[in-house]
C-alpha positions as CSV (number, residue, x, y, z in Angstrom):
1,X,-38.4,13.7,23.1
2,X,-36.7,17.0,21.8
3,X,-33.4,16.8,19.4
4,X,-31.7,19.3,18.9
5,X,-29.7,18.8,15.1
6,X,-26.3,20.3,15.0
7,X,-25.0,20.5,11.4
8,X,-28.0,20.3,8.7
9,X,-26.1,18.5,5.9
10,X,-26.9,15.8,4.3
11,X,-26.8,13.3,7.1
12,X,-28.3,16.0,9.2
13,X,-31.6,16.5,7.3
14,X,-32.1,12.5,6.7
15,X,-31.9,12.4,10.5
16,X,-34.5,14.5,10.6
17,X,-36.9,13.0,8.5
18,X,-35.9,9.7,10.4
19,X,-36.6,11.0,13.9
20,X,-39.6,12.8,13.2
21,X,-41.0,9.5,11.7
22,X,-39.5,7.6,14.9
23,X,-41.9,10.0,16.8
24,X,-39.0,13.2,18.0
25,X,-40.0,16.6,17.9
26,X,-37.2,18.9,16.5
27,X,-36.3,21.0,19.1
28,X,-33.5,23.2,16.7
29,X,-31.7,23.0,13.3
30,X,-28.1,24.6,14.3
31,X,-25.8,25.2,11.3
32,X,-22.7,27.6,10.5
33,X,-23.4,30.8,11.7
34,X,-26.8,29.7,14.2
35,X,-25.9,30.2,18.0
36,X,-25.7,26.8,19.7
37,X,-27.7,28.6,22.7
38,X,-31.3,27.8,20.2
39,X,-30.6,23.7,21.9
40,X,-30.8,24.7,25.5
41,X,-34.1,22.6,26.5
42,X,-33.4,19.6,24.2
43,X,-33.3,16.2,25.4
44,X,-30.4,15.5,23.4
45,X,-28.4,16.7,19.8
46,X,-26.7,14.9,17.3
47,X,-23.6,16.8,16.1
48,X,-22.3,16.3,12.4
49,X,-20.1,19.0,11.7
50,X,-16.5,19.3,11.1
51,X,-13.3,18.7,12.6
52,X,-12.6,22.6,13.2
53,X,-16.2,23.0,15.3
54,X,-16.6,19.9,16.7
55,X,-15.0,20.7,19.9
56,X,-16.1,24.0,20.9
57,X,-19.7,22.7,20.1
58,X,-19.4,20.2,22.3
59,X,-18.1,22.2,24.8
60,X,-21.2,24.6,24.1
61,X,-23.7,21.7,24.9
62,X,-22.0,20.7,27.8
63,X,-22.5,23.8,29.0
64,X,-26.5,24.0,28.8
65,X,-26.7,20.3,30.1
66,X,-27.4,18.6,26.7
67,X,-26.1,15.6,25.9
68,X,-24.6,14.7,22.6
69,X,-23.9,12.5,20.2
70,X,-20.8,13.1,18.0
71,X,-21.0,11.9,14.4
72,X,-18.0,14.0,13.1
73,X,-14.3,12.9,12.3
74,X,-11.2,14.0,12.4
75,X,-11.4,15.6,15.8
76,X,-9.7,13.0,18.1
77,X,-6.5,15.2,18.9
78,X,-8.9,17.0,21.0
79,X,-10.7,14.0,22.7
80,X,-9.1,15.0,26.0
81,X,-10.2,18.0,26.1
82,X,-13.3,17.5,24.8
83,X,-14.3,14.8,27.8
84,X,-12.9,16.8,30.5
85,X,-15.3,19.8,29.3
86,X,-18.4,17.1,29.2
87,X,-17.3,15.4,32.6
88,X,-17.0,19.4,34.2
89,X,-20.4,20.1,32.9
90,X,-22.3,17.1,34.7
91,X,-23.2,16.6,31.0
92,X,-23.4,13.4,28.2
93,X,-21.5,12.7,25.0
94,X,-22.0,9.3,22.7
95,X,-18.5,9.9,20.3
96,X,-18.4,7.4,17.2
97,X,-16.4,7.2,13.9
98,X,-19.1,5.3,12.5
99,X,-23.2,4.9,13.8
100,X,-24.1,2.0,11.6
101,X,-25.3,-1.4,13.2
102,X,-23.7,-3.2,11.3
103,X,-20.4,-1.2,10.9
104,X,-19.9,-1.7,15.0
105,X,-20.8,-5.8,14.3
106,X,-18.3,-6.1,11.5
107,X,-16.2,-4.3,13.8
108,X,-16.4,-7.2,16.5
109,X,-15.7,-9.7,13.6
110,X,-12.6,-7.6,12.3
111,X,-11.3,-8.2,15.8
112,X,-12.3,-12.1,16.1
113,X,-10.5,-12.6,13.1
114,X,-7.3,-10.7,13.5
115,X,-6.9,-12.4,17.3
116,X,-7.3,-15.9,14.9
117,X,-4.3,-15.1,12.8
118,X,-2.2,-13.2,15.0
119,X,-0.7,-16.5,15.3
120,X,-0.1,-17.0,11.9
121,X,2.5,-14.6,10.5
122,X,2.4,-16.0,6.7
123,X,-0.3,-13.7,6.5
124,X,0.0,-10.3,5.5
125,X,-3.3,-7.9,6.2
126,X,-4.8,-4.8,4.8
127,X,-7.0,-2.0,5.1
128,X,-8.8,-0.1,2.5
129,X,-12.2,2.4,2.6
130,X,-14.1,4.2,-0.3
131,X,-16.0,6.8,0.5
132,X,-17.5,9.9,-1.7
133,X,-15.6,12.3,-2.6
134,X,-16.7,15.1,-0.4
135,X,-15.4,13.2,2.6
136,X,-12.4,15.4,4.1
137,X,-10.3,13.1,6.6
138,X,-8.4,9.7,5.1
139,X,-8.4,7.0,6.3
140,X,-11.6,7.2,7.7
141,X,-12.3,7.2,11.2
142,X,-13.9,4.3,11.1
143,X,-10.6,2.1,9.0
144,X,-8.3,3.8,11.7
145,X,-10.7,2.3,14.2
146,X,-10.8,-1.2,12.8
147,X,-7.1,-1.6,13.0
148,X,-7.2,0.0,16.4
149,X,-9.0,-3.0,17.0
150,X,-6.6,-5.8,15.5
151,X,-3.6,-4.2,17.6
152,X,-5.9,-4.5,20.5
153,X,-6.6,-8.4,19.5
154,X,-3.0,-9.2,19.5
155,X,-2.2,-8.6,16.0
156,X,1.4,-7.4,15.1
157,X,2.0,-7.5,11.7
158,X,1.9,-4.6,9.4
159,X,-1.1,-4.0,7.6
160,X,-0.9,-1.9,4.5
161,X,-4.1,1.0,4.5
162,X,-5.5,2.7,1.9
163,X,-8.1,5.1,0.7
164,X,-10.2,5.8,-2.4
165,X,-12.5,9.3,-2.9
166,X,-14.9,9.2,-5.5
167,X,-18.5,9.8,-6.7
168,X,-21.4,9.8,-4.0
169,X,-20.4,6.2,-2.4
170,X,-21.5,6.1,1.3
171,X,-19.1,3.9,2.7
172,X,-17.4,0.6,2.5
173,X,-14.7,-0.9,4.4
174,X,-12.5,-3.8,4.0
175,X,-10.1,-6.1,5.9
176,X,-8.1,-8.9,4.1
177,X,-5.8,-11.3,5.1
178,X,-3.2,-12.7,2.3
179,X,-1.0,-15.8,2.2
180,X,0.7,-17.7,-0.4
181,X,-1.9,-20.2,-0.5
182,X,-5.2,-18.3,0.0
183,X,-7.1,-14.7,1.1
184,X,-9.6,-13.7,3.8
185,X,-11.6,-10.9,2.7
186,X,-13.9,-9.3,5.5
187,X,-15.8,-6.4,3.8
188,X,-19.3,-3.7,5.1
189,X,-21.3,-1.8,2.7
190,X,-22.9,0.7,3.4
191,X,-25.9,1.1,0.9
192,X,-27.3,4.8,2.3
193,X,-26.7,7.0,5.1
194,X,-29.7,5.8,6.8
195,X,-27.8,3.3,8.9
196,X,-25.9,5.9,10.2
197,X,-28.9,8.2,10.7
198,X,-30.7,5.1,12.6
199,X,-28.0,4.0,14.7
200,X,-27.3,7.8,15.6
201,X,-30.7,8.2,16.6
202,X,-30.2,5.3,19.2
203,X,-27.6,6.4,20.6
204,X,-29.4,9.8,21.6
205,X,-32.6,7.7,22.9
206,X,-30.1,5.9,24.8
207,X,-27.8,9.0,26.3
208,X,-30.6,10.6,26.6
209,X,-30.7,11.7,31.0
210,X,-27.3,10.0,31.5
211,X,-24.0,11.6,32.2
212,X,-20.7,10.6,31.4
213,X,-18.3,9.8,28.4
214,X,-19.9,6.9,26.5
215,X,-19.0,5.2,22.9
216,X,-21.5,3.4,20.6
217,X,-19.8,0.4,21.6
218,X,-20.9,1.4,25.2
219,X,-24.5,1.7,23.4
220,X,-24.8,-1.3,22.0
221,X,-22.9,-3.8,23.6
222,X,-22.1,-2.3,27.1
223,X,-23.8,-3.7,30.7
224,X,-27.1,-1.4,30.2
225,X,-27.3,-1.8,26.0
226,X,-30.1,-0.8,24.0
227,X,-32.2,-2.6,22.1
228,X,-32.3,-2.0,17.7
């Protein structure tokens, strides 16, 4: 299968040397500056970008038929547009805050919990990320997404969120619940970018042919999941 990588960054490159082992050819390498029109013929692309591109190279894809999957933040004001240019198209996106695994599991136990204690209001909850200090948008996508989650579980209490830049830290996202007589900590680590790389790479096997306006929860959990 041809992959077309959009954005050769850091996560961009370890996708590379991820999907070349997994057995993809590398169709193009697009960055700042490189004319999207070098990924007509690919199978698929990831795109890892920035919020200020994302949506016009989505749009771009759309247009030569190539499905895509959406690693970048920030962008979500646009989602609207951005799905009615895929849908126009005939074409395929995969849109994610977060590829890893385990991230989308943790995810599933965030909202287990919070639908547990919704009934118990002598707890207070919280929501803190570190990521490195390069990262642009905070809260992360992925935090914002998490207590999406506990309001769509039924929880109504306030929950205090934070964020903390620093060093080269890939990720790590916590959810606590506090009371006067105990806490519930629910925390991911991420210990490299590979997970995200992996799961990314699933994603574009899976879209891969399809149309439509999918999310990795669609991936992974929906009626035709894939296997990891």
């Amino acid at each position: 299968m041809k992959l077309a990588i959009v954005g050769y960054g850091r996560m961009g490159q370890r996708i590379e040397q991820l999907a070349v082992a997994d057995g993809w050819t590398i169709h193009a390498r697009i960055n700042s500056g490189t004319d999207l029109a070098a990924a007509a013929g690919a199978d698929v692309a990831v795109e890892f970008t920035n919020a200020a591109a994302v949506a016009a190279n989505i749009g771009a894809l759309a247009a030569l038929r190539v499905p895509v999957v959406v690693g970048t933040t920030g962008w979500l004001g646009q989602l609207a547009h951005v799905e009615a240019a895929v849908a126009s198209a005939g074409s395929a996106m995969v849109r994610s805050a977060n590829y890893s695994v385990g991230a989308q599991l943790f995810a599933r136990v965030v909202r287990d919990a919070a639908r547990l204690l919704s009934a118990h209001p002598q707890y207070g909850a919280w929501g803190w990320e570190i990521h490195h200090g390069g990262k642009q948008d905070a809260p992360s996508g992925t935090l914002l997404a998490l207590v999406d989650a506990m309001r769509g579980a039924g929880y109504a209490h306030a929950v205090d969120v934070s964020s903390s830049r620093a060093g080269a830290h890939p990720g790590t996202h916590e959810i606590g619940f506090d009371s006067l007589d105990d806490t519930i900590t629910l925390r991911h680590t991420a210990r490299s970018r590979d997970g995200f790389a992996r799961g990314a790479l699933i994603a574009a096997r899976w879209v891969a042919g399809r149309s439509g306006v999918f999310t990795f929860d669609d991936v992974l959990f929906g009626p035709h999941a894939a296997t990891t």
